[in-house]
Each structure stands twice: as structure tokens, then as C-alpha cells.
C-alpha positions as CSV (number, residue, x, y, z in Angstrom):
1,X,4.0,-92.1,-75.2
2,X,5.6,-95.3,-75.0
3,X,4.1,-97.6,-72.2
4,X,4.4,-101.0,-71.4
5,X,2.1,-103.4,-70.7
6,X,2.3,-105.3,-67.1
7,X,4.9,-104.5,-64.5
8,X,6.9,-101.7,-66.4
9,X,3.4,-99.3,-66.8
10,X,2.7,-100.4,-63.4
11,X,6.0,-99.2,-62.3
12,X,6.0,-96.0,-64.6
13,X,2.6,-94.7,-63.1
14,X,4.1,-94.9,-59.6
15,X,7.1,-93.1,-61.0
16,X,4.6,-90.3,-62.4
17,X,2.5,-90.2,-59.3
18,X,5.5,-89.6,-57.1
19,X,7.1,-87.3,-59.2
20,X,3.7,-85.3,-59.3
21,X,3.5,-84.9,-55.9
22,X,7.0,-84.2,-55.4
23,X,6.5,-81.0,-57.8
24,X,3.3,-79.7,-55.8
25,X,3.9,-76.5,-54.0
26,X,4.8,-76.8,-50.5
27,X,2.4,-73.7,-49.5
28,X,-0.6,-75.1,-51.2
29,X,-2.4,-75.8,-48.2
30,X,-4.2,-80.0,-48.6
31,X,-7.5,-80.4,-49.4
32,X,-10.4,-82.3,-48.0
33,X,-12.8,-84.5,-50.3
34,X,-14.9,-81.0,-50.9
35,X,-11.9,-79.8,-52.9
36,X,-12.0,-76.6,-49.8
37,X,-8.7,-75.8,-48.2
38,X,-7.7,-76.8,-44.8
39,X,-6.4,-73.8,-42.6
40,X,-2.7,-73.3,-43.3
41,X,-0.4,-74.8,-40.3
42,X,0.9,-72.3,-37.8
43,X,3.7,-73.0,-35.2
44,X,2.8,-73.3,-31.5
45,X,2.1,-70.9,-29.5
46,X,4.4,-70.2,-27.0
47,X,3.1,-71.7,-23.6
48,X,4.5,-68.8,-21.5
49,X,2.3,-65.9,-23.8
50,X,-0.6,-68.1,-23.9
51,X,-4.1,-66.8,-23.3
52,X,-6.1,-69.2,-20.6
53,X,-8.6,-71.4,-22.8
54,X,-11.8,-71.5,-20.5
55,X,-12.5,-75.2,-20.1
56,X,-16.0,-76.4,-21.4
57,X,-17.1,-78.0,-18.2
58,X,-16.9,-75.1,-15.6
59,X,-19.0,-72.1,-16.0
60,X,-16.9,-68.9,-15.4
61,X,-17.0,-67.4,-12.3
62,X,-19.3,-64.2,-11.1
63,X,-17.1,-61.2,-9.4
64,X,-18.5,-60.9,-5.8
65,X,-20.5,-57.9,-6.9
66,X,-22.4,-60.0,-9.1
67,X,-22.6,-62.6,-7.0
68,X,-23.3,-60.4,-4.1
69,X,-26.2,-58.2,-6.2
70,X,-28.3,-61.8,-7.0
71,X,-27.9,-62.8,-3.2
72,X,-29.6,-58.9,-2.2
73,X,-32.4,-59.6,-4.7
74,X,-33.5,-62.6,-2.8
75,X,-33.6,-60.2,0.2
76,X,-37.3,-59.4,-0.3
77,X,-38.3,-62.9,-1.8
78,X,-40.1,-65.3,0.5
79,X,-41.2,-68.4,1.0
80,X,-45.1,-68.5,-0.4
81,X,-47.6,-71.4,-1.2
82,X,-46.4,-73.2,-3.5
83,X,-43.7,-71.3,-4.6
84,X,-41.1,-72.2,-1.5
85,X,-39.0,-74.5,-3.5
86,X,-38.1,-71.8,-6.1
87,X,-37.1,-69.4,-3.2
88,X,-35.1,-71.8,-1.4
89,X,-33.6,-73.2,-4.4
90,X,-32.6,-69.5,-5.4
91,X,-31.1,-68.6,-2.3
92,X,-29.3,-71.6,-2.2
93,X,-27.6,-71.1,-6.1
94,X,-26.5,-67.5,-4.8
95,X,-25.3,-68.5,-1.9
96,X,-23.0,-71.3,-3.9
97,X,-22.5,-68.8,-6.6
98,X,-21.2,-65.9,-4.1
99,X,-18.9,-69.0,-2.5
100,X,-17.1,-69.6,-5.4
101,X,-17.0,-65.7,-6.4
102,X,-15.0,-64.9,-3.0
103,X,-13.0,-68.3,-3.4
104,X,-11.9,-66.8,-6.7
105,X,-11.9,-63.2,-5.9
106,X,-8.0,-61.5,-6.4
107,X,-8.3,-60.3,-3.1
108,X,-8.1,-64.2,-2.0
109,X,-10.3,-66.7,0.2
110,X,-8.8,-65.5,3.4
111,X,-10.4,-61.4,2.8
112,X,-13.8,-63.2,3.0
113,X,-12.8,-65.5,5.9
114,X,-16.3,-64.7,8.0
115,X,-18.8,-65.4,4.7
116,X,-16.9,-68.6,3.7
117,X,-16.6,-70.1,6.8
118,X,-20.8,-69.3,7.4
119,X,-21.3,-70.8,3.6
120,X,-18.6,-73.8,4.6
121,X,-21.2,-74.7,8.0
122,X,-24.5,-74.5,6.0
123,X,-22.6,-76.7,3.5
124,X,-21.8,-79.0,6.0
125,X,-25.6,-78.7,7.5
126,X,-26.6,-79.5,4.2
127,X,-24.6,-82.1,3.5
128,X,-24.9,-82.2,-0.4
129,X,-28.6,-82.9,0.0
130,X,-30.1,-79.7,-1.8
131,X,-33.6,-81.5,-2.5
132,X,-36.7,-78.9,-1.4
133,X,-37.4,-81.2,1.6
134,X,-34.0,-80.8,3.3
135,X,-33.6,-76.8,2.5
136,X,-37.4,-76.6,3.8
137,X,-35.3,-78.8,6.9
138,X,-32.8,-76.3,6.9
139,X,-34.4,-73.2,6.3
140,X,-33.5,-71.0,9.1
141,X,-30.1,-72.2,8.6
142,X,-30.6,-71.0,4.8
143,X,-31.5,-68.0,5.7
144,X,-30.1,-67.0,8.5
145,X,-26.4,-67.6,6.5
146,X,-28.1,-65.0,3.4
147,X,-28.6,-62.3,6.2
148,X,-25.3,-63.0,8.5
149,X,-23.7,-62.3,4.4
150,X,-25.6,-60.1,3.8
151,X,-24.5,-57.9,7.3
152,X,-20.6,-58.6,6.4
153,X,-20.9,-57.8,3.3
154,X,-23.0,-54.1,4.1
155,X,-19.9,-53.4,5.8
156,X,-17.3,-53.8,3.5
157,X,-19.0,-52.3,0.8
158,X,-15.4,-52.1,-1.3
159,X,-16.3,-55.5,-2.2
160,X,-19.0,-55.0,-3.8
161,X,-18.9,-51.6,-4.9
């Protein structure tokens, strides 16, 4: 092989390099430093036939059965020595979690008009403050809302059936 010393070698293994990689197979996927292939390249997805992607920061929602079953199971729970907190704190999560299950329910916010607006006052009662001292405040509130619920929702048992 005839190469040159300085500027013409320099130039000719640019050439060859170029060339090279010219040749390489367009479906040869690239590879990383580990010499492993990358996943081959596909074409979007069409928006329209998209599946939702569940986003990372917000927990999927209960159906109201769910929700509704974990708000029952309180029903025979009480407040003991030192255990209060834990109850309170419970009945609080299922009443937020059976909120957001009617919110999101098919049947829409308005078929659960009576529980929402009762879980909308306590909320309100509350006012973002869910610390054991202000739901030991607010307990009759607390639990009066679980058992007005829990009526409603005895008689429409297609909810939750």
C-alpha cells in the first residue's frame, strides 16, 4: 500500500474512514461502548391508537367498590388508647380514596352528588390540616361523613356491587 507521509495519509485515512462507514449496513442497529445493540428504531405511534401511559406521579385510581369495601372495614374500628390516630388517619385515607373513586367513576361526579358534596364540607372543615390533633378536633365530623356514606351508598348498592 502506498501512503504518504503528512497531509496526503492524513487525508487518505479520512477518505477510508468515510468510505467505511458509508459501506456499513443501514439495518445494523449502533452500538454502545459494551459492543450490545441498541433496540432497532420504530416509527411513532399513531397518537389517535395510543394506549394511556399512567403517569409516575399519580397513583391509579380505586373503582368505588374498592374504595367503598376499605371505607366498610373501618365500620367496626374505633378509636382506642393509643391507637386513635391510626383510626382516624384510616378513615380519613378512605374517605379521600372513595372521593377520588366517584370523581373518576364512568358514571360521573354528578351520580354521587350526596357523598361528594358530604366529603367536599369535611374537606372544607378540615381545611388541609390532616394532623391527629385536628381529625381528634374533627372527629364527629369524620365520622359522622363515613356513616352518612356509608347510608347512601347501602342504598344504591349498584355502585358497589
Amino acid at each position: 500500500m502506498l501512503i504518504g507521509r503528512g497531509r496526503g495519509a492524513a487525508a487518505l485515512v479520512v477518505f477510508l474512514a468515510a468510505t467505511l462507514l458509508s459501506c456499513s449496513s443501514s439495518e445494523d442497529p449502533p452500538r454502545n461502548d459494551a459492543g450490545a445493540s441498541s433496540p432497532p428504531r420504530t416509527a411513532p405511534a399513531d397518537p389517535a391508537n395510543a394506549e394511556p401511559t399512567p403517569d409516575a406521579t399519580t397513583p391509579p385510581v380505586e373503582a368505588v367498590r374498592d374504595a367503598f369495601a376499605t371505607l366498610q372495614a373501618t365500620l367496626d374500628d374505633n378509636c382506642t388508647p393509643g391507637d386513635c390516630d391510626y383510626f382516624l388517619g384510616r378513615v380519613h385515607d378512605e374517605l379521600t380514596g372513595l372521593d377520588a373513586a366517584m370523581k373518576a367513576d364512568p358514571k360521573g361526579p354528578g351520580h354521587f352528588k350526596e357523598p361528594l358534596e358530604l366529603t367536599s364540607k369535611l374537606w372544607k372543615t378540615l381545611a388541609d390540616d390532616t394532623s391527629t390533633p385536628n381529625l381528634e378536633k374533627h372527629r364527629t365530623e369524620l365520622i359522622g361523613t363515613r356513616d352518612k356514606i356509608n347510608l347512601w351508598m347501602q342504598d344504591h348498592p349498584d355502585d358497589y356491587s
